[in-house]
C-alpha positions in Angstrom: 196.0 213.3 194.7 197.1 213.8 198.5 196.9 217.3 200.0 199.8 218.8 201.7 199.4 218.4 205.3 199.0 221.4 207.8 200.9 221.9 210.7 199.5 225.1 212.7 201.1 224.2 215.6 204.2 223.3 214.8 206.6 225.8 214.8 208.2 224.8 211.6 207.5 222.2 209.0 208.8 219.2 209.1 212.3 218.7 207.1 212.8 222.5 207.6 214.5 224.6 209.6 214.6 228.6 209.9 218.4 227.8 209.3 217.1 226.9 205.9 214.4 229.5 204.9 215.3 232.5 206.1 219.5 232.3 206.8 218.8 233.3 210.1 220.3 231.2 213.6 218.9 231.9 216.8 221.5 232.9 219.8 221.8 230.8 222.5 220.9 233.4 224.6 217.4 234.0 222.8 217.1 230.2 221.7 213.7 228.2 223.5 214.0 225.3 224.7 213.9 222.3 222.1 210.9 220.1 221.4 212.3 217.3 222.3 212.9 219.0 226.3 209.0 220.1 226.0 208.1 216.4 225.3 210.0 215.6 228.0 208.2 217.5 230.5 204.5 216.7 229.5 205.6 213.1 229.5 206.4 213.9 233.2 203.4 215.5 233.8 200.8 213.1 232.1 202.4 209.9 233.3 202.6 211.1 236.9 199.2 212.0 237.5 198.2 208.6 236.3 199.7 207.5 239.5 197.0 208.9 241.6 197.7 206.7 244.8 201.5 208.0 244.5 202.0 210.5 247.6 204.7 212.1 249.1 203.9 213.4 252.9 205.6 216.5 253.1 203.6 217.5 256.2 200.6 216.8 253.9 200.3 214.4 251.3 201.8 215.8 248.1 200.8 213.7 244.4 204.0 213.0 242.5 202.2 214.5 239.2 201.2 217.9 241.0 205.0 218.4 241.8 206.0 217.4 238.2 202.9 219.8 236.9 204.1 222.2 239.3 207.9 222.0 238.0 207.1 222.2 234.1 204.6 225.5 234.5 207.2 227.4 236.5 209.7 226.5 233.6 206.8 227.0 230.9 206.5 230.7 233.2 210.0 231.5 233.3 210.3 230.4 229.1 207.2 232.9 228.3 208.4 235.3 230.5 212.0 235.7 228.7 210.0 235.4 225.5 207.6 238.0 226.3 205.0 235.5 225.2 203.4 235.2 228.5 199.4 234.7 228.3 197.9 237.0 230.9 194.8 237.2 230.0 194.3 233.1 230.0 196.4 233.0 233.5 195.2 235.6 235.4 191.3 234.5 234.3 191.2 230.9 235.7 193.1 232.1 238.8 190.6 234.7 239.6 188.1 232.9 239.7 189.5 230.6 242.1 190.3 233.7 244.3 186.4 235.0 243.7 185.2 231.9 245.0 187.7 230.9 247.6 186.6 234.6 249.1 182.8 232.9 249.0 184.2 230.3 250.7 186.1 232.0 253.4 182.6 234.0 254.2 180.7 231.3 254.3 179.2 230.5 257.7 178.1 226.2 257.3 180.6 223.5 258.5 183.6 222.8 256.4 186.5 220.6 255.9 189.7 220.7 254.2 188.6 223.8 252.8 192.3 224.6 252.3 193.1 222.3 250.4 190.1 223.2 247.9 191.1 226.8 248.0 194.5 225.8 246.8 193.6 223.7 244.2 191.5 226.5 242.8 193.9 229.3 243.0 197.3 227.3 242.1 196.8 223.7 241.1 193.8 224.2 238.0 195.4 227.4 237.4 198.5 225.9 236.5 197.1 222.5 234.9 195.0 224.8 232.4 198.3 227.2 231.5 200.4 224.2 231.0 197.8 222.3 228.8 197.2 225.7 226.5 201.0 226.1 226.0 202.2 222.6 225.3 199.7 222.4 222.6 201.6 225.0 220.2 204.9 224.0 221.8 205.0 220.5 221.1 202.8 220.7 217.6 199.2 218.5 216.9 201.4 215.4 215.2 203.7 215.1 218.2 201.6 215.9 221.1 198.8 212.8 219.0 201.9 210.1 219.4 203.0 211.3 223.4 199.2 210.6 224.7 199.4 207.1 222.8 202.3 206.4 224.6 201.0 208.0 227.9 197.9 205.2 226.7 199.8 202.9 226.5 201.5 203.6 230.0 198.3 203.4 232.2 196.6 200.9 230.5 199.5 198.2 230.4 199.9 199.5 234.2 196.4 199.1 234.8 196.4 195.3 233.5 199.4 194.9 235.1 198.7 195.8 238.4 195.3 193.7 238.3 197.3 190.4 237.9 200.4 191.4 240.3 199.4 194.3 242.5 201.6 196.4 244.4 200.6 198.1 247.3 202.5 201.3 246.6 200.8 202.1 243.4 197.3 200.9 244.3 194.2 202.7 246.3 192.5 199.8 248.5 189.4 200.3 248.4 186.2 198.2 250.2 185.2 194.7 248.8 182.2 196.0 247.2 184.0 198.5 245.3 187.0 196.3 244.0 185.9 195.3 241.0 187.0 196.0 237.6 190.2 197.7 235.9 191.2 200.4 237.8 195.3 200.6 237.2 196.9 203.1 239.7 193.8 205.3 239.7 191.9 206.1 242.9 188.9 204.0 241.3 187.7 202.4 238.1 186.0 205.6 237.1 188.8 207.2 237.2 190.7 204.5 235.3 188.0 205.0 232.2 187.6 208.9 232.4 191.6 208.7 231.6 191.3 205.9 228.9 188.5 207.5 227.2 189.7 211.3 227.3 193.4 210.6 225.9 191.7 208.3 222.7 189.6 210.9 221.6 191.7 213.5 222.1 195.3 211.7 220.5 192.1 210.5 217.6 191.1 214.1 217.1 194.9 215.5 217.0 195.2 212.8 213.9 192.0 213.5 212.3 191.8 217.1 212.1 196.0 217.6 211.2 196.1 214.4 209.1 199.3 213.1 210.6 199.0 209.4 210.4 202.1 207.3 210.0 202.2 204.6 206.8 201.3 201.5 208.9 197.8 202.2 210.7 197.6 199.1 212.5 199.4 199.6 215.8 197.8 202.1 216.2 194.7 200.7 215.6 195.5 197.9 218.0 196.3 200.1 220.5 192.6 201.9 220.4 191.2 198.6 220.4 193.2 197.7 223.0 191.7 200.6 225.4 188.3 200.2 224.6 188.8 196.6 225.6 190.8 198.2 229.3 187.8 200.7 229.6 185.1 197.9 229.4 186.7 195.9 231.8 186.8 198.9 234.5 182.8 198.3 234.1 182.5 202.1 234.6 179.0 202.8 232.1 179.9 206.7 231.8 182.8 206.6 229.7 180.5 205.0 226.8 177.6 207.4 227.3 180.7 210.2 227.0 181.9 209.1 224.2 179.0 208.4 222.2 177.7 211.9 222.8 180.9 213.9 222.1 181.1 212.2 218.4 177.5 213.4 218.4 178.6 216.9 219.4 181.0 216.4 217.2 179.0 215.9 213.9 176.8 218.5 214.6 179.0 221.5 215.6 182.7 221.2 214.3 183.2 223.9 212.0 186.9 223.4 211.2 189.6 225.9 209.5 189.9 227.1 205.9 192.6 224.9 205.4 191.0 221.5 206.9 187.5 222.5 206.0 186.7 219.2 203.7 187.9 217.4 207.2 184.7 218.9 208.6 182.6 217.9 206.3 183.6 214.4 205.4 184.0 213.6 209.0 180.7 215.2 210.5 178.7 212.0 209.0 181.5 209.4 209.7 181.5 210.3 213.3 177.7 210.5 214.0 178.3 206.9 212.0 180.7 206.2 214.8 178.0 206.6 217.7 175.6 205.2 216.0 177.2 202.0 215.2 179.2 202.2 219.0 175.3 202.5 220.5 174.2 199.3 218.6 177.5 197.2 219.5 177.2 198.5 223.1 173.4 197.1 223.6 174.0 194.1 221.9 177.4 193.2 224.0 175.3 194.0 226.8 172.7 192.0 225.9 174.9 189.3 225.4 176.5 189.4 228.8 175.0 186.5 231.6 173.0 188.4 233.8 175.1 188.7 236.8 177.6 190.7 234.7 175.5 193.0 232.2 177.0 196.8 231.8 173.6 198.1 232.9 169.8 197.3 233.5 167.0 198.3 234.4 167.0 197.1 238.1 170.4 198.8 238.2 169.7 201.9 237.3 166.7 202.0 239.9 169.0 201.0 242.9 171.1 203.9 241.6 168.3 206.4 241.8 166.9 205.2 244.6 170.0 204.1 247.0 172.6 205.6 245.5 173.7 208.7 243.7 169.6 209.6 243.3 169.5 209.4 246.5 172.6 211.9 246.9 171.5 214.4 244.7 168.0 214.5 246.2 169.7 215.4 249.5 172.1 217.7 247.7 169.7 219.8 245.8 167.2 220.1 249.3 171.0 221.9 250.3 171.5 223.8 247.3 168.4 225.4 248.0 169.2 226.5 251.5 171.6 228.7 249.9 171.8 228.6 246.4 173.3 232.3 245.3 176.6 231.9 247.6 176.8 228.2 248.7 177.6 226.9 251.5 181.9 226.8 251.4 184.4 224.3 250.1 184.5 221.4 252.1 180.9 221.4 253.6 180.2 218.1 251.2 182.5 215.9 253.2 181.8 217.9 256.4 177.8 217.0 256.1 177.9 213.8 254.3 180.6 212.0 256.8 178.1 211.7 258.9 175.0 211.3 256.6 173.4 207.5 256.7 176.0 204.6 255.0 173.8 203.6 252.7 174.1 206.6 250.4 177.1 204.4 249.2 180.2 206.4 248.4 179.0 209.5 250.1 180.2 208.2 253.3 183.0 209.9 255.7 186.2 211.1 253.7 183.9 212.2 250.9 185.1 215.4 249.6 182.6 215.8 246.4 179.3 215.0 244.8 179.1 212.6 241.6 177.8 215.5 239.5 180.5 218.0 239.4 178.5 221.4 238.2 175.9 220.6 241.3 179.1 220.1 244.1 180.1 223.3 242.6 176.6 224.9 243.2 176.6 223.3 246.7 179.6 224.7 247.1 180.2 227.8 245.4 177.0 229.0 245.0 175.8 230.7 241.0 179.2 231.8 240.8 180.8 228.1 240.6 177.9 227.3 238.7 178.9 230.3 235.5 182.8 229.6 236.6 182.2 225.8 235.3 180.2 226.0 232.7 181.3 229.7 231.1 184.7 227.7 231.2 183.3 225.0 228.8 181.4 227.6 226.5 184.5 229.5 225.9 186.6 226.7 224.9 184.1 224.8 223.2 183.6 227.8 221.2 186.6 227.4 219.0 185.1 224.2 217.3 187.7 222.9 216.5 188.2 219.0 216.4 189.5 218.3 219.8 187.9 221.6 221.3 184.2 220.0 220.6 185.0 216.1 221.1 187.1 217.1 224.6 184.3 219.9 226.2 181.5 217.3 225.3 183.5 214.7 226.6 184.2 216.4 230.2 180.3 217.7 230.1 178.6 214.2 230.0 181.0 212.7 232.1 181.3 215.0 235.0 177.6 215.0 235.1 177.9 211.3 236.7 181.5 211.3 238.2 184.0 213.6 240.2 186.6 214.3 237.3 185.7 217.9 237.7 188.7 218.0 240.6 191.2 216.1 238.7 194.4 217.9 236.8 193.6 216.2 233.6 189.7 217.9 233.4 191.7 221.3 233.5 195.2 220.5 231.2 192.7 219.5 228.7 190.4 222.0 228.8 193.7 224.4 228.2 194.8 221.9 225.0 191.3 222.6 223.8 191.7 226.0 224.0 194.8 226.3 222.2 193.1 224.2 219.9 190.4 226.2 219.1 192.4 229.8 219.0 194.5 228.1 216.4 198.9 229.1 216.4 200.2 231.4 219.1 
C-alpha cells in the first residue's frame, strides 16, 4: 500500500489551496509572489551561470548569471523583508566572514592581484549565492525545485554537445591546444563542465529520493541521467567519478532522515553504498577497456600529475603556506606568484587566480581563518543529514580537493539548498 507523500517544503499540498482549508484569501497587498515567478527566477539564475564565458564589460567584465543572481536576491531581500521572514542570522554569517578575511587580506603585506575582485566575491557575490540557494529551496518546494535542475540539465548538457559540433565564439572559452579536449559546453573548462553535470544529478536524484516525487513514467527521466553520465565522461574530467562515488558512500553511512521519511533512510542507505560499489566496478572495467591512448586514468598519469603537475603545485604551495600559515598571505598573491613561476607547472601559469585544491588556496590565502571559514561551512550544513545535505557537502568536499569549484556561484547556492534541506520548513 503506497504511503502518502510529504511535502515539507511546499507551502501547501498539492490540489489544495488555503482558499480551501481554512476560508481564508490573502490581500494583494500581503500576497507573495507565486511559485510559478520564483521558478522563474532560479531558472534565470541557474541557466545563466552555466554560461561562464558570457561577459558584459561594464568597465570590468560582469557574468550575465551574477547580474541575474544579483537581481533575484535583491527581490528575494525585498519579499523577506515585507514578510518579516528575513534570515539574519544565515546572511549576516557568510558575509562576515568575508569581511573578517577581506580585513586579513587588506593587512597583508606579500604581492597581490585582483585582490578586489576576491574581496567582492566574498563579501557580496557568495553571500548572496548562499541566501538565494537557502530560500528558493522552501519557496519553490523539493518536487518542483527536482524537475527545474533537470531541465537546467538538460540546458547545459544539450549546449555542451552542441557547442562541440558547431561552436560559437561568443559562448565558448578558448583555451590552448593541449587543454581542448573533451566536453566542456559554455564552461570555462571541462572540469567545470562535470563539476555542474555531476552536482545537479545528485542533487535533482536526492530531491526525488528523499520526497518521493516521481512522475508515472520513469523513463525520461532515466534517459536523461544516462544521458549526463555519458556528457560527464566525455569531458574526461576523472574527479567527478571519484565525487560521486564517495558522496553515495557518505551517503549510506550518515543520512539520518526525518520521522516522516525515516524507512527512506534505511532502505536507501544499502542501495546507495550498492550504487558506488557497482559505479567503482563499471568505472575500472570501462577504463580498462579503453585503447591506451584514451584510458580515464593510469598509473603513468597520475605520476606526471604528482610530479609535473598539480603535485608539483601543491608542493610549492604548502612550502608558502608555511611562510605564513596563521594569516596568509592576501587574496590574489596565487596569481601574483605563480604568473611568473616556471610553465611547466601546467595550468598554474600567468592569469592564474587559484590553486586546484580549494581549502589549501584558502590557507594560502586566508590563513587558519579561510581554513575554519571553509570547512566550519561544510560541517554546519552537512550536519542536517538530510538527503541532499550529505550527498551535496560530500560532493563539493571531494571535488574541491582536486579542482577550483570552491570560487564558483553554484559551490555556494548549493551549499544554501543544503542547508535549507537539512533545517527542514521555514
Amino acid at each position: 500500500m503506497n504511503r502518502p507523500v510529504a511535502y515539507p517544503y511546499s507551502p501547501e499540498p498539492p490540489g489544495m489551496s488555503m482558499a480551501t482549508t481554512t476560508g481564508y484569501r490573502p490581500s494583494i497587498a500581503t500576497a507573495p509572489m507565486g511559485t510559478r515567478s520564483w521558478l522563474l527566477c532560479a531558472w534565470a539564475v541557474l541557466c545563466t551561470l552555466t554560461l561562464s564565458a558570457v561577459k558584459i564589460p561594464v568597465g570590468f567584465d560582469l557574468r550575465l548569471g551574477q547580474i541575474a543572481l544579483a537581481g533575484t536576491f535583491f527581490v528575494l531581500l525585498l519579499h523577506d523583508m515585507h514578510r518579516e521572514q528575513l534570515h539574519w542570522g544565515a546572511l549576516l554569517s557568510v558575509t562576515g566572514c568575508g569581511l573578517m578575511l577581506s580585513a586579513l587580506s587588506l593587512f597583508s603585506n606579500y604581492p597581490q592581484a585582483n585582490e578586489l575582485t576576491f574581496i567582492v566575491k566574498y563579501v557580496v557575490v557568495y553571500p548572496m549565492a548562499f541566501y538565494t540557494g537557502m530560500r528558493l529551496l522552501p519557496l519553490i518546494g523539493a518536487g518542483r525545485l527536482a524537475v527545474l535542475l533537470e531541465l537546467v540539465l538538460v540546458f547545459g548538457t544539450v549546449l555542451a554537445v552542441a557547442l562541440f559540433f558547431h561552436p560559437i565564439p561568443a559562448l565558448i572559452h578558448e583555451r590552448p591546444d593541449y587543454l581542448s579536449y573533451g566536453l566542456k559546453g559554455s564552461f570555462w573548462e571541462q572540469g567545470e563542465f562535470a563539476f555542474f553535470s555531476g552536482l545537479f544529478l545528485l542533487a535533482a536524484l536526492a530531491l526525488r529520493l528523499e520526497h518521493r516525487h516521481w512522475p508515472r513514467r520513469r523513463w525520461p527521466i532515466a534517459l536523461l541521467y544516462v544521458f549526463v553520465v555519458g556528457c560527464a565522461l566525455a569531458s574526461y574530467n576523472k574527479t567527478i567519478w571519484i565525487a560521486l562515488i564517495g558522496a553515495c558512500l557518505a551517503a549510506a553511512l550518515f543520512y539520518r532522515g526525518r520521522p516522516h521519511i525515516s524507512d527512506v533512510a534505511r532502505v536507501w542507505a544499502l542501495r546507495l553504498a550498492l550504487i558506488a560499489a557497482v559505479g567503482a566496478v563499471a568505472l575500472t572495467a570501462y577504463n580498462e577497456w579503453l585503447p591506451a591512448g584514451e584510458k580515464l586514468v593510469t598509473a603513468a598519469m597520475l605520476q606526471n600529475k604528482w610530479d609535473n603537475e598539480r603535485g608539483a603545485a601543491l608542493r610549492v604551495a604548502w612550502d608558502l603556506i608555511m611562510q605564513a600559515p596563521l594569516l596568509g598571505h592576501g587574496f590574489g598573491f596565487v596569481e601574483a606568484y605563480f604568473g611568473n613561476y616556471p610553465s611547466e607547472i601546467i595550468g598554474l601559469g600567468s592569469g592564474s587566480a587559484q590553486l586546484f585544491n580549494v581549502y589549501l588556496d584558502l590557507w594560502l590565502s586566508a590563513g587558519i581563518p579561510g581554513v575554519v571559514y571553509a570547512l566550519g561551512m561544510l560541517i554546519v550544513v552537512f550536519s542536517g543529514r538530510s538527503l541532499l545535505s550529505v550527498l551535496v557537502v560530500s560532493y563539493l568536499f571531494v571535488f574541491a580537493n582536486a579542482n577550483p569549484v570552491g570560487q564558483h556561484e553554484y559551490y555556494h547556492l548549493f551549499l544554501g539548498m543544503a542547508f535549507a534541506a537539512g533545517r527542514g520548513p521555514s
